[in-house]
N, C-alpha and C positions, 0 to 999 in steps of 0.2 A: 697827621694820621694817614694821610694819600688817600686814594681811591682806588677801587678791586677794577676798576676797566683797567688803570694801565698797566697793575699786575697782569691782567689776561692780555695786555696787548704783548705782552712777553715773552709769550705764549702765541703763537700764531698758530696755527690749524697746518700750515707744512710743516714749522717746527715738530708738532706732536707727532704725525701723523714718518715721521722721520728718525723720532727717537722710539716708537714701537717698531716699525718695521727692522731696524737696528741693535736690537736688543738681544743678548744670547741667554742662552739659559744659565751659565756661569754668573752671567750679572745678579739676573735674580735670585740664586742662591745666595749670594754674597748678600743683598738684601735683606735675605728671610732671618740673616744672624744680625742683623742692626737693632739697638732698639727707639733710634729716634730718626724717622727718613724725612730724606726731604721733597718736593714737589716731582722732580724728574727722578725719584722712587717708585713714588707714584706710580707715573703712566709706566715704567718699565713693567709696574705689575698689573697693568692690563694691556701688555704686549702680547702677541701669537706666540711668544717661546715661554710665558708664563702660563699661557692657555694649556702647555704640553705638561705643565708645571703645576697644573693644578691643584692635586693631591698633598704637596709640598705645602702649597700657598694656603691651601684653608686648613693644612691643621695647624701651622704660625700663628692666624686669626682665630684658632680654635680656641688655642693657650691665651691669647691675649682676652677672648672676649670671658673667657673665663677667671683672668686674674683681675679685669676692673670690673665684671659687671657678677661676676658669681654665674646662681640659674635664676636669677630675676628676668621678669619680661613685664614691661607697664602695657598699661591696656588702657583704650581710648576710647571713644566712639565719636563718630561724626553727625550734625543736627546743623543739616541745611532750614536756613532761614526763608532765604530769599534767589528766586532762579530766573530773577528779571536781569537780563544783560543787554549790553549796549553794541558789545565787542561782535566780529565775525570772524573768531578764532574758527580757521579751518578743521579743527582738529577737535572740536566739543559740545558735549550736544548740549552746550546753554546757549550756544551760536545766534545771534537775533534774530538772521534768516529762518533760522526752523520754526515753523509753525506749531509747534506743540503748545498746549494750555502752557499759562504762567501763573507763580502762585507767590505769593508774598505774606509771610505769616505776620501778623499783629503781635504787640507784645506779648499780652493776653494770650494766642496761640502758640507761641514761640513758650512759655513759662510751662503750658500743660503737656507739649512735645518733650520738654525738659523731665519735667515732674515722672511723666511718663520711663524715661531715661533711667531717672533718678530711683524710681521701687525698682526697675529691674536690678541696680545694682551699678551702676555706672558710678565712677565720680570724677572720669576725668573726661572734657567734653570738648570737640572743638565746632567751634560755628563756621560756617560756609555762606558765603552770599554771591552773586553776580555782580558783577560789573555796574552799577546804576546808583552813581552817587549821590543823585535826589530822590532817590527811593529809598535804596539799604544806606543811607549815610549814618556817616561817622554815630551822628547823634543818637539814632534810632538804635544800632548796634551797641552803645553803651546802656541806652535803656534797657536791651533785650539783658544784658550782663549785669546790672543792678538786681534786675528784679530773678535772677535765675542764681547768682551766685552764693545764694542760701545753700543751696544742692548741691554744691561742689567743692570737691578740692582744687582744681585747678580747670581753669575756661582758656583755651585758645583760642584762636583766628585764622582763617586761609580764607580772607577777602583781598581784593583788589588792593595798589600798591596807595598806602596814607602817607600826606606829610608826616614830619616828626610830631608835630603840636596834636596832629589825630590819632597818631600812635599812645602818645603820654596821655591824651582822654582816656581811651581805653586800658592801659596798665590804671591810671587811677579811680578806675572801674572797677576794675578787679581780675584785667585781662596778663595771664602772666607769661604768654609764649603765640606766636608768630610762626604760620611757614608761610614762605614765599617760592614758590615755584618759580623757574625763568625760563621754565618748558625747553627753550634750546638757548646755550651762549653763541652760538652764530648769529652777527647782526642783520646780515644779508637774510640766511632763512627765517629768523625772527618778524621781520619786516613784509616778509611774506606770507607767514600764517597770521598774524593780524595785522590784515587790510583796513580793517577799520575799529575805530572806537579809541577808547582813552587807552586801551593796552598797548596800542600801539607805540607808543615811546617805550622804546626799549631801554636808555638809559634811566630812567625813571623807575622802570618794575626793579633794572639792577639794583639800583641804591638802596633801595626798601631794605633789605635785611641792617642796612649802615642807621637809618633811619632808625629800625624799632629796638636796637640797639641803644644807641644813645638816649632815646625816647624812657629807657627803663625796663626795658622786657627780660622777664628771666632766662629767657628762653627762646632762641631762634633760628628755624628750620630752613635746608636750602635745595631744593630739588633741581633734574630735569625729565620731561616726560621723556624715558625710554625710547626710543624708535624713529624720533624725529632727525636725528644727525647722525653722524658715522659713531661708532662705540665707543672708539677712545677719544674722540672730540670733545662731547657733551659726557661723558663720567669724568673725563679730567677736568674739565672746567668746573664741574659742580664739587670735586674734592679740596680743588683750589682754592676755591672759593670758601669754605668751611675753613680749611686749614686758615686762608687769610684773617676771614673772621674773628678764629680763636686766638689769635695773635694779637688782634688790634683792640679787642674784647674780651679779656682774659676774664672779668666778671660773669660774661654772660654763658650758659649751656648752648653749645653751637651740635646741632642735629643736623641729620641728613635724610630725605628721603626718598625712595628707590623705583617711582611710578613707572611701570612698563605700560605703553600705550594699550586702551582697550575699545570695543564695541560702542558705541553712541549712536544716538541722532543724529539722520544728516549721513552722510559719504566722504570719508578722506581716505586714501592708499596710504598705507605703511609705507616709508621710502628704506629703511634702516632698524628692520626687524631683529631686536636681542634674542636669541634663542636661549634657552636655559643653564647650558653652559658659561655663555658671556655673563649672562645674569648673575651666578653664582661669584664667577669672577670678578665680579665688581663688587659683592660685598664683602668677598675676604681681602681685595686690595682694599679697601676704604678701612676696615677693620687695622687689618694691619699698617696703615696709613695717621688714621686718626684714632689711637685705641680708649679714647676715653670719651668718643662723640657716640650721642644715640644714633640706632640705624633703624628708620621704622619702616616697616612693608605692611602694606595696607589689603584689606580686599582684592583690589586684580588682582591679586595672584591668590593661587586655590590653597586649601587647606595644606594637600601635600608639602607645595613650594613652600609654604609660610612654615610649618614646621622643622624643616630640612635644614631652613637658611638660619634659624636662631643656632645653630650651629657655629655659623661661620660670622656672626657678628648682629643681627636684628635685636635689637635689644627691647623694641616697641613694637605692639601690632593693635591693629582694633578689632571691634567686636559687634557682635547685633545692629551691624550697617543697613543703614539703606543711605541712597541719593538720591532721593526726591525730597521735595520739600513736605513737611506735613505727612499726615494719614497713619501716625500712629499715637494718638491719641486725640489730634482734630477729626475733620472732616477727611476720608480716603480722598488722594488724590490722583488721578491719572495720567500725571506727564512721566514722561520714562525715566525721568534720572538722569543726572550729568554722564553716566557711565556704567554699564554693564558690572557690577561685583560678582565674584567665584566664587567666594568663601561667603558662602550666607550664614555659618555658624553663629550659633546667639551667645551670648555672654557666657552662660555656664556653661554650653558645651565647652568651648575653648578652654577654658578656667579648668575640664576635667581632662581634656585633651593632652594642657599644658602638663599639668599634673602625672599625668599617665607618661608623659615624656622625662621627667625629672628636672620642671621647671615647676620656678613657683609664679604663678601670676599676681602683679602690685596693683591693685588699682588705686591708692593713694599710700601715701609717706607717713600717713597719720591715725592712730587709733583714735573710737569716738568710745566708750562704752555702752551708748544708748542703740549702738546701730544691731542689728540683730547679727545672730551666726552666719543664717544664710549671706545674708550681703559681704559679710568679714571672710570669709570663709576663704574667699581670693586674693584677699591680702595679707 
């Protein structure tokens, strides 16, 4: 099977950063008529002579995301459990140094946040926890998904990186998709933004997507946070990585997602700020990259953006966000949230948004008949 580090080591950071600056706009035309590309495709199409080429490039990805996905868009929402961390990820406000209250819901709590999810209309959920493997472990995590997977058609994860045996707990839970963020594939800046804690092994958070793979996962998400490394560094590494994936994984749905750095608790400098251009450009390269992988764009970015880019490939986005843990149907709480969101629209707005655009919003795969209008209504 190999391992995706020596793919990336294949891949060096001069190489990339040598075949973008190198790249004519000739090339990427020749491109935009291929229908199967391969990795230094890729970066050609998040090169400066693609950027001029823009116009070209997303209506490629226009046609594409229209020939496998239709006007379908699934719809998600996120329900932080637990925002106790270990890590001092420079870059987040669950950071251990920040002072802010910590809050760790009970399963009992964790079931009526669900519940709460669940009348508004939700059915597809993913859980969030910190860093703190004898707090939110494994075990506690599969209880929260026994007892909440009545309500759902489908439960993910975006915790901390599990062995494979933690992973296959959880799918025999009833956990059916995984993201795993690797924030930057630079091992040097990696190493640098967490100083401390279990994150800090960087080959370890890499393998986690190999891990919940094999483990059984339907479904496996692979990001980098936007802003931390130069543009075409960390978008190419994270396309390579998916493309690796769906190769070595032909079983499993290999996703992508598109975090631009946001506002938090705590103080870090942007070094490697995406402007919205670049942004764009990386979903119609990835689009027309990987035209049958989900692309999901989350709350940071505002209603506008989020609408604009199901255009050019977003085929997921969520809804009725918050990032804090708790206070909508426990006890309010008052720590800030791992992160600043834009798009505070609640479920139906979006759902009449989508509509109003000439999409249809999925929130699940499957008809119940007992479930009312309202709630069907987006599917």
């Amino acid at each position: 099977m190999g391992d995706f580090s020596a793919v990336l080591a294949d891949w060096p950071n001069a190489r990339r950063t040598d075949v973008c600056q190198n790249t004519t706009q000739a090339q990427v035309a020749r491109i935009l008529t291929k229908d199967n590309l391969a990795p230094v495709d890729f970066l050609r199409l998040l090169s400066p002579a693609a950027s001029d080429m823009l116009e070209d490039v997303a209506k490629r990805a226009h046609q594409l995301t229209l020939r496998y996905f239709g006007r379908a868009v699934s719809i998600f929402t996120p329900l932080y459990i637990s925002d106790i961390c270990t890590n001092q990820c420079r870059y987040c406000g669950f950071n251990a140094k920040n002072k802010q209250k910590r809050t760790h819901l009970s399963v009992d709590e964790a079931f009526k946040e669900a519940k709460f999810l669940h009348d508004q209309g939700h059915r597809n959920i993913l859980l969030l926890t910190g860093d703190a493997p004898k707090i939110s472990s494994p075990a506690y995590m599969a209880e929260v998904v026994s007892k909440i997977k009545p309500l759902f058609a489908s439960i993910g994860i975006e915790v901390y990186a599990l062995s494979e045996d933690e992973y296959s707990l959880l799918v025999k839970t009833g956990v059916d998709s995984m993201t795993m963020f690797q924030e930057t594939y630079n091992p040097e800046l990696y190493a640098w933004l967490h100083p401390v804690g279990p994150k800090h092994d960087y080959h370890w958070r890499l393998a986690a997507p190999t891990r919940a793979c094999q483990a059984g996962m339907r479904s496996v998400g692979v990001g980098a946070l936007l802003g931390l490394e130069a543009f075409e560094q960390d978008t190419f590494a994270t396309g390579l990585h998916a493309y690796w994936l769906e190769r070595t994984f032909p079983g499993v749905d290999i996703g992508i997602s598109i975090p631009r750095i946001c506002p938090h608790e705590g103080e870090f400098e942007v070094q490697h700020p995406v402007d919205d251009r670049h942004f764009a450009q990386y979903v119609a390269a990835l689009r027309c990259f990987l035209p049958r992988s989900c692309i999901t764009c989350s709350t940071r970015e505002s209603a506008y953006m989020r609408n604009h880019l199901l255009a050019l490939g977003v085929t997921r986005i969520s809804a009725g966000v918050s990032t804090k843990v708790g206070g909508r149907s426990t006890a309010p709480q008052d720590n800030p949230g791992q992160f600043e969101i834009t798009d505070k629209r609640s479920l139906t707005a979006v759902c009449e948004d989508l509509a109003n655009l000439g999409y249809q919003a999925v929130l699940k795969d499957w008809e119940d008949p007992t479930e009312s209008s309202a709630q069907t209504a987006c599917a």
